[in-house]
Structures are given as C-alpha cells and as structure tokens.
Backbone as a printed PyTorch tensor [residue, N CA C, xyz], in Angstrom:
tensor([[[  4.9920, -12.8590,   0.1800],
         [  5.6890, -11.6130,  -0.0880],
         [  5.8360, -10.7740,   1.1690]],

        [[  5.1250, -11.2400,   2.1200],
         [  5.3030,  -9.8090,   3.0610],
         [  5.6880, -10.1230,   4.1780]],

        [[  6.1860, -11.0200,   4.5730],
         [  7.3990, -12.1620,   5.2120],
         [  8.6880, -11.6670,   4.6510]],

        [[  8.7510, -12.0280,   3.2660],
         [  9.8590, -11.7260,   2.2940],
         [ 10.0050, -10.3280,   2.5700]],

        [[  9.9360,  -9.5510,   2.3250],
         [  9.8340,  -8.1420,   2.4050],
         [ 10.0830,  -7.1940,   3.8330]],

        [[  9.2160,  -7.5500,   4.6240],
         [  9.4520,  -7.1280,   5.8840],
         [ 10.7380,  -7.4720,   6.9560]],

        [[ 10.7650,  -9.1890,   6.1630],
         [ 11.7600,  -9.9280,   7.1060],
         [ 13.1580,  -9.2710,   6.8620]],

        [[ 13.1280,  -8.6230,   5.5890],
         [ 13.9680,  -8.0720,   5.3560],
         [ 14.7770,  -6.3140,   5.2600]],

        [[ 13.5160,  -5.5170,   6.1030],
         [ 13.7130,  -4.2370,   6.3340],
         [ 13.4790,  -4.1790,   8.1700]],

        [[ 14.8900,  -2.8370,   8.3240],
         [ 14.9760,  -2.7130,   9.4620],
         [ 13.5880,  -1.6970,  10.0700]],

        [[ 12.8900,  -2.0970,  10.3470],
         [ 11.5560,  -1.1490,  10.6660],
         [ 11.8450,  -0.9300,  11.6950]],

        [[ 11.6700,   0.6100,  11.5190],
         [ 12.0430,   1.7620,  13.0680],
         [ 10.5130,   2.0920,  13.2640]],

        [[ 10.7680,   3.9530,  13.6350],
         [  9.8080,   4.0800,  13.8470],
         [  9.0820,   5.0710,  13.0990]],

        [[  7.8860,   5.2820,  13.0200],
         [  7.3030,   5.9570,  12.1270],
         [  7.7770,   7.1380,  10.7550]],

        [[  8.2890,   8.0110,  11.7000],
         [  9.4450,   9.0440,  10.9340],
         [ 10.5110,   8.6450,  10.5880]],

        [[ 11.0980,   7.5430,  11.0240],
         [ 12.6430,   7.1720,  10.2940],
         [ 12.7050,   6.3460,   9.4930]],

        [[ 13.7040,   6.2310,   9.0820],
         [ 13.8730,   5.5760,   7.5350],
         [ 14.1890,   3.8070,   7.8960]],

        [[ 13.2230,   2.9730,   7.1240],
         [ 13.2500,   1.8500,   7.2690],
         [ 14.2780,   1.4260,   6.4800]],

        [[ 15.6560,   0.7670,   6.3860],
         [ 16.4470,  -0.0070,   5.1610],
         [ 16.1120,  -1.1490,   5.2600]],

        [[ 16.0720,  -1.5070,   3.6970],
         [ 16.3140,  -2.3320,   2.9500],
         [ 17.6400,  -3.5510,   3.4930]],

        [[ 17.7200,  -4.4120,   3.9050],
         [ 18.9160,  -5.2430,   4.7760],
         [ 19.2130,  -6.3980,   3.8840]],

        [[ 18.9740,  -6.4810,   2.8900],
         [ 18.8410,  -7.5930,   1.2360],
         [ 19.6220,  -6.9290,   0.5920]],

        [[ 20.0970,  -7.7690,  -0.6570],
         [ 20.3800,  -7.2600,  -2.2310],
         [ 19.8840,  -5.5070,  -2.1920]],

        [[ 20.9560,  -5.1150,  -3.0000],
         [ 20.7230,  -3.4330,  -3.3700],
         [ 20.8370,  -3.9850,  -5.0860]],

        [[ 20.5670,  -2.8460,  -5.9250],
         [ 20.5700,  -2.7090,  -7.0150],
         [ 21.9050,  -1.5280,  -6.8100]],

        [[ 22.4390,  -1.2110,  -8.1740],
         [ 23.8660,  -0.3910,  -8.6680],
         [ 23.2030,   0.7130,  -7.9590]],

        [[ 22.1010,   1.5710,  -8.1810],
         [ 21.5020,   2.5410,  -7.9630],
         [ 21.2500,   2.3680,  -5.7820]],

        [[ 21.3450,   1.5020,  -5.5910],
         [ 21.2220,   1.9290,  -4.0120],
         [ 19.9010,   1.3320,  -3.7540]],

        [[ 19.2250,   0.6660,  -4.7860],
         [ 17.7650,   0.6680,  -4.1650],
         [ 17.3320,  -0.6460,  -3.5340]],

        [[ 16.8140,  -1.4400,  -2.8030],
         [ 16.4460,  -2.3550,  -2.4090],
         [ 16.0180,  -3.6300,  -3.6310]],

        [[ 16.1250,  -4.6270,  -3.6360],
         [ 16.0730,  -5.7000,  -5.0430],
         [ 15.3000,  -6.4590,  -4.1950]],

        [[ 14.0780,  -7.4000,  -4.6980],
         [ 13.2500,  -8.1590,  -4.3110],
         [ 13.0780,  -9.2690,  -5.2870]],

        [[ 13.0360, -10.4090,  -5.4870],
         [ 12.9510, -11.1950,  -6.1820],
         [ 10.8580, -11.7850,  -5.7520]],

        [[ 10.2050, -11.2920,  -6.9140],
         [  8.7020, -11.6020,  -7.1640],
         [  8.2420, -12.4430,  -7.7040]],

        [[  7.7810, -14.1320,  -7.5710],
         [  7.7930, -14.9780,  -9.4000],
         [  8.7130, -14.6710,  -9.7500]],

        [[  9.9120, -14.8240,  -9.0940],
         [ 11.3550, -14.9340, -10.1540],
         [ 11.5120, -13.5610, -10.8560]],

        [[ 10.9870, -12.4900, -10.7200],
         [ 11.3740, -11.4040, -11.2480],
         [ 11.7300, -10.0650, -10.4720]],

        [[ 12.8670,  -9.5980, -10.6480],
         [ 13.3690,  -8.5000,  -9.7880],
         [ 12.1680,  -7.3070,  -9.3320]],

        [[ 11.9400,  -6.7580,  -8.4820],
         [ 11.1980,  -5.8190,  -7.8550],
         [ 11.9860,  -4.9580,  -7.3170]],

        [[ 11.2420,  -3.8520,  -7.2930],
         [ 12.1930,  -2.1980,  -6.2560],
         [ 11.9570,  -2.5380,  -4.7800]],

        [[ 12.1160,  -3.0430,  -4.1510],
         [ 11.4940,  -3.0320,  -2.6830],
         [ 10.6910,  -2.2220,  -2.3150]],

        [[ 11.2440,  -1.0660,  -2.4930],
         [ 10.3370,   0.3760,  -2.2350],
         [  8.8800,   0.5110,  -2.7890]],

        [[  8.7650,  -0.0100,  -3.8980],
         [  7.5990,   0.2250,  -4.4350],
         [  6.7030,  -1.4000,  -3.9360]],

        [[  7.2120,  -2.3430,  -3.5630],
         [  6.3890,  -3.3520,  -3.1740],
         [  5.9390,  -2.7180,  -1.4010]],

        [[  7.3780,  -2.2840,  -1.0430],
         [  6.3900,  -1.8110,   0.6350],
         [  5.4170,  -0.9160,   0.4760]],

        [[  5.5680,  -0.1490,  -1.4940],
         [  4.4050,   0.5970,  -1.0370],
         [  2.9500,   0.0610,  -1.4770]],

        [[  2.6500,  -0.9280,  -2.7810],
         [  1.7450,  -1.3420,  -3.2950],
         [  1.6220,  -2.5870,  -1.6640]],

        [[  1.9220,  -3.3650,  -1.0150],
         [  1.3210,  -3.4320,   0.3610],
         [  0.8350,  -2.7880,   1.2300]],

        [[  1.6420,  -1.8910,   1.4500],
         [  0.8960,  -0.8580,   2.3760],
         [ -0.2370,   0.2030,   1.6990]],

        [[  0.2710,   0.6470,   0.3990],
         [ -1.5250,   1.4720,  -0.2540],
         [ -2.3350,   1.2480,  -1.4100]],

        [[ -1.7580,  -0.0520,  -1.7320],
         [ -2.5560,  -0.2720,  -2.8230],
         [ -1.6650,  -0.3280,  -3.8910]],

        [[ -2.3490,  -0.3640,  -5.1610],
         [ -1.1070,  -0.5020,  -6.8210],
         [ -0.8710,   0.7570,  -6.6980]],

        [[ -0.1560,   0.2750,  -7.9020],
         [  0.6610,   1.8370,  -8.2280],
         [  0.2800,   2.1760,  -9.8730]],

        [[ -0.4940,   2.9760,  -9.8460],
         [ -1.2070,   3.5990, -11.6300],
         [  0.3380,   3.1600, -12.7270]],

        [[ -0.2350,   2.7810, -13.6590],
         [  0.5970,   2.8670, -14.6520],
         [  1.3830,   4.0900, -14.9090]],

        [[  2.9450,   3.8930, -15.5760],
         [  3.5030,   4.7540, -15.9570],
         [  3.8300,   5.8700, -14.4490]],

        [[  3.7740,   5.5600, -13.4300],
         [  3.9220,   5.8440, -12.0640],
         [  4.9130,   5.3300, -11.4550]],

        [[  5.9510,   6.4770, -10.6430],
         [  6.9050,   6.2640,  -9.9250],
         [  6.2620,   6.2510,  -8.7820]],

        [[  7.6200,   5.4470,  -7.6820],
         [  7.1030,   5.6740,  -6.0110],
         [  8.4280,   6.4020,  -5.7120]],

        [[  8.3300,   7.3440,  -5.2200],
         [  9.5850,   8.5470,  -5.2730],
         [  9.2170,   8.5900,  -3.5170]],

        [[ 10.8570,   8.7800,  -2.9860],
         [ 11.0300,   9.0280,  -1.7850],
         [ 11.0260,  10.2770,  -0.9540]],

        [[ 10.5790,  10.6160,   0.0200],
         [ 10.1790,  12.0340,   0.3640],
         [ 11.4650,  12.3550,   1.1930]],

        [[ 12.1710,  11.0220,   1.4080],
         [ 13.6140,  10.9380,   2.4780],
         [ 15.0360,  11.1080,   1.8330]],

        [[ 14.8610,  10.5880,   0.7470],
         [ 15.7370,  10.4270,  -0.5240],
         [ 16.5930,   9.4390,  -0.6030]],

        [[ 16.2020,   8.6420,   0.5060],
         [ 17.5190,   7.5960,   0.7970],
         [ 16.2260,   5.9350,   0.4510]],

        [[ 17.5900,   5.6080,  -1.1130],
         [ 16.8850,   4.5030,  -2.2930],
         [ 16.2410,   3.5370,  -1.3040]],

        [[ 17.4070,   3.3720,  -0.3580],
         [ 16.7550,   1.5700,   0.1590],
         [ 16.0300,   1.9330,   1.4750]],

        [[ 15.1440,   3.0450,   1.7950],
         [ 14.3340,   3.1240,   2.1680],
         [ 13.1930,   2.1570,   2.0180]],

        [[ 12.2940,   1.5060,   2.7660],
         [ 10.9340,   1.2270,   2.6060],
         [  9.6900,   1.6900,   3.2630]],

        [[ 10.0370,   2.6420,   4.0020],
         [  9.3930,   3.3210,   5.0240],
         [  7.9610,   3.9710,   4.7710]],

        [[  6.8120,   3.3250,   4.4040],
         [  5.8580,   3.5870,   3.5160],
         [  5.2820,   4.8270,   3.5040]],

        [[  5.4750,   5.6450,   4.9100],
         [  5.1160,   7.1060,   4.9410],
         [  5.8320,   8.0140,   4.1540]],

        [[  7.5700,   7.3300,   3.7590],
         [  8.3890,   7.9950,   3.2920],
         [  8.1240,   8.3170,   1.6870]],

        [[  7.0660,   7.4010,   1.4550],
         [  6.7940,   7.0120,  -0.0420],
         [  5.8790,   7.6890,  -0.5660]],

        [[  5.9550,   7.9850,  -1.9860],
         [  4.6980,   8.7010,  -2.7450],
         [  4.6930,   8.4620,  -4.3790]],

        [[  3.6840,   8.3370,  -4.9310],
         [  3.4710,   8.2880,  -6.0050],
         [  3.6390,   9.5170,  -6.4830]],

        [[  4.2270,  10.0730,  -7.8860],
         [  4.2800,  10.8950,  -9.0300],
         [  4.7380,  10.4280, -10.2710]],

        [[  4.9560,  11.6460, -10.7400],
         [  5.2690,  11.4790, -12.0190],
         [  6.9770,  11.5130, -12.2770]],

        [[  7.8290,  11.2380, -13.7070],
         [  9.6270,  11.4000, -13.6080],
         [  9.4430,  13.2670, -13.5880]],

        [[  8.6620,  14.0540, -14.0760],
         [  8.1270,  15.3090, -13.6150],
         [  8.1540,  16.0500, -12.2390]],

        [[  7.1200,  14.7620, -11.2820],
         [  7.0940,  15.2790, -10.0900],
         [  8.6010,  14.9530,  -9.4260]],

        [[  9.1960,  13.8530,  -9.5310],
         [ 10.3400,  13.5660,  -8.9270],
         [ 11.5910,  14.4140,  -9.3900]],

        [[ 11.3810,  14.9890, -10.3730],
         [ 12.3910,  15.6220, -10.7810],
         [ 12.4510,  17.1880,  -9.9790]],

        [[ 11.2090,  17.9590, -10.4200],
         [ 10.6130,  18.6650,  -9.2930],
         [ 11.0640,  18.7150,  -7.4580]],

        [[ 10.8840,  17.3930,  -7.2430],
         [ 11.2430,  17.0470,  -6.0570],
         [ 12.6880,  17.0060,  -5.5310]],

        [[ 13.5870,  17.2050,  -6.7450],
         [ 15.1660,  16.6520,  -6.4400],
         [ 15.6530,  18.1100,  -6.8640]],

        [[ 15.0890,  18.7920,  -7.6220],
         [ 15.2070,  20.1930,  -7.2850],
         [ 15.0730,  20.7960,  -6.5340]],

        [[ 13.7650,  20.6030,  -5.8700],
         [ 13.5620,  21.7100,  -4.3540],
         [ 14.3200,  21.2290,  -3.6220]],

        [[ 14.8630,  19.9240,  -3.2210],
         [ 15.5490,  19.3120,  -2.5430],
         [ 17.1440,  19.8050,  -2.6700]],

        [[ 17.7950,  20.8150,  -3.9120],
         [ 18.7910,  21.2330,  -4.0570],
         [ 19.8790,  19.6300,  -4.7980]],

        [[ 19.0660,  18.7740,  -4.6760],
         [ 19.8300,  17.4290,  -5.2830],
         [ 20.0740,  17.4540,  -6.8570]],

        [[ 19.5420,  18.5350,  -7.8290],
         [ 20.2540,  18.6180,  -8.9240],
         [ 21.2010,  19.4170,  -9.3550]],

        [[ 21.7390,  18.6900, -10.3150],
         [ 23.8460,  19.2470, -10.4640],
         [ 23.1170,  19.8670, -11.8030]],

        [[ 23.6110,  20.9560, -11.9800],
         [ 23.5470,  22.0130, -12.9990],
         [ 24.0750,  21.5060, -14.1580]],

        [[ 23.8360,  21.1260, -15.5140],
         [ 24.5490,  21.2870, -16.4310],
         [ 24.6800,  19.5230, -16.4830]],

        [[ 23.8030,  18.1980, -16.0200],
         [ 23.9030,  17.1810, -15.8950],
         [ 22.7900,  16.4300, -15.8430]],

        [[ 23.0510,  15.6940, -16.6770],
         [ 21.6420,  14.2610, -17.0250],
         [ 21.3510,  14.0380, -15.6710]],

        [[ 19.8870,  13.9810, -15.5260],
         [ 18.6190,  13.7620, -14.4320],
         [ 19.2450,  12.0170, -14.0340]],

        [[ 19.0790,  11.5890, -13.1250],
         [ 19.4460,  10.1760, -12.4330],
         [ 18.2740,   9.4140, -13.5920]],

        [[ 18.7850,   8.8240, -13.5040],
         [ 17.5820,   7.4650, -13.7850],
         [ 17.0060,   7.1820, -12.6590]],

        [[ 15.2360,   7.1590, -12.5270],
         [ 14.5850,   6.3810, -11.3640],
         [ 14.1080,   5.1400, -11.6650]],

        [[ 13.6300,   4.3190, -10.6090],
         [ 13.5440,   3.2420, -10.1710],
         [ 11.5380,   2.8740, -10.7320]],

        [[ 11.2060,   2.1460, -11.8320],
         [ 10.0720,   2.1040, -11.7720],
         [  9.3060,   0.9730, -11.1340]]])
C-alpha cells in the first residue's frame, strides 16, 4: 500500500498540498483501490501516517483541496466539525444542501 499510494502523490513540501496523480472520484477526491475495494486516498495517507481513523470519523482537509494527501493537511472530526469548518472557511452557499463528504 504505501508504494501504491505514495507512488502516486506529487509530494512537495511540508506546507503544500500533495495531489493525488491517480483515479479521482466525481467529488474530486483521490480513489485507491485496497483488496479490491475503493479507498479515499486522503484518508489512507492519513491512517499511514497517524494511525486508524475512530469509527464514524471523517478525515477533513484543513486545505480544502479533495485530492490532497498532504498528511499535515489532514484531520480527523466529526460531518459537525467539517461542516463547522466549511463555514468558517466562508465555503457554505446559503439556502443549500451541505456537500456530501468522503468517509
């Protein structure tokens, strides 16, 4: 997996945003194929780099950009905290269904 994974993100440098250079999903996000089963990229660079990810737990981007893998860029919350997050961020449209995230 981490051949797979890496071989496939442009890793800069610390502060900048690593992409995803593979398959995207409709949503923008990086696609990983695991045992034959689709993965977020994002959330595998992050369960490599810090460990699992708690049940019922998003890995929400602090950069906002999906096919990020940039593991500093990454954080665990809640569809709460991320929602939270896309507010302060000014990224929600008034009067319109919340995005679907990436679990």
């Amino acid at each position: 997996c981490l051949i797979n994974l890496w071989g496939n993100v442009s890793v800069g440098g610390p502060n900048t945003c690593w992409y995803w250079q593979a398959s995207l999903g409709t949503r923008g996000y990086g696609q990983i194929n695991i045992n034959r089963r689709p993965m977020a990229a994002h959330r595998l660079a992050f369960i490599l780099t810090h460990g699992s990810i708690p049940k019922d737990m998003l890995v929400c981007h602090r950069c906002d950009h999906p096919p990020c893998c940039n593991p500093s860029h990454l954080f665990i919350g809640t569809q709460k905290d991320n929602l939270a997050d896309m507010s302060r961020k000014g990224r929600h449209r008034a009067n319109s269904p919340p995005e679907s995230v990436i679990r």
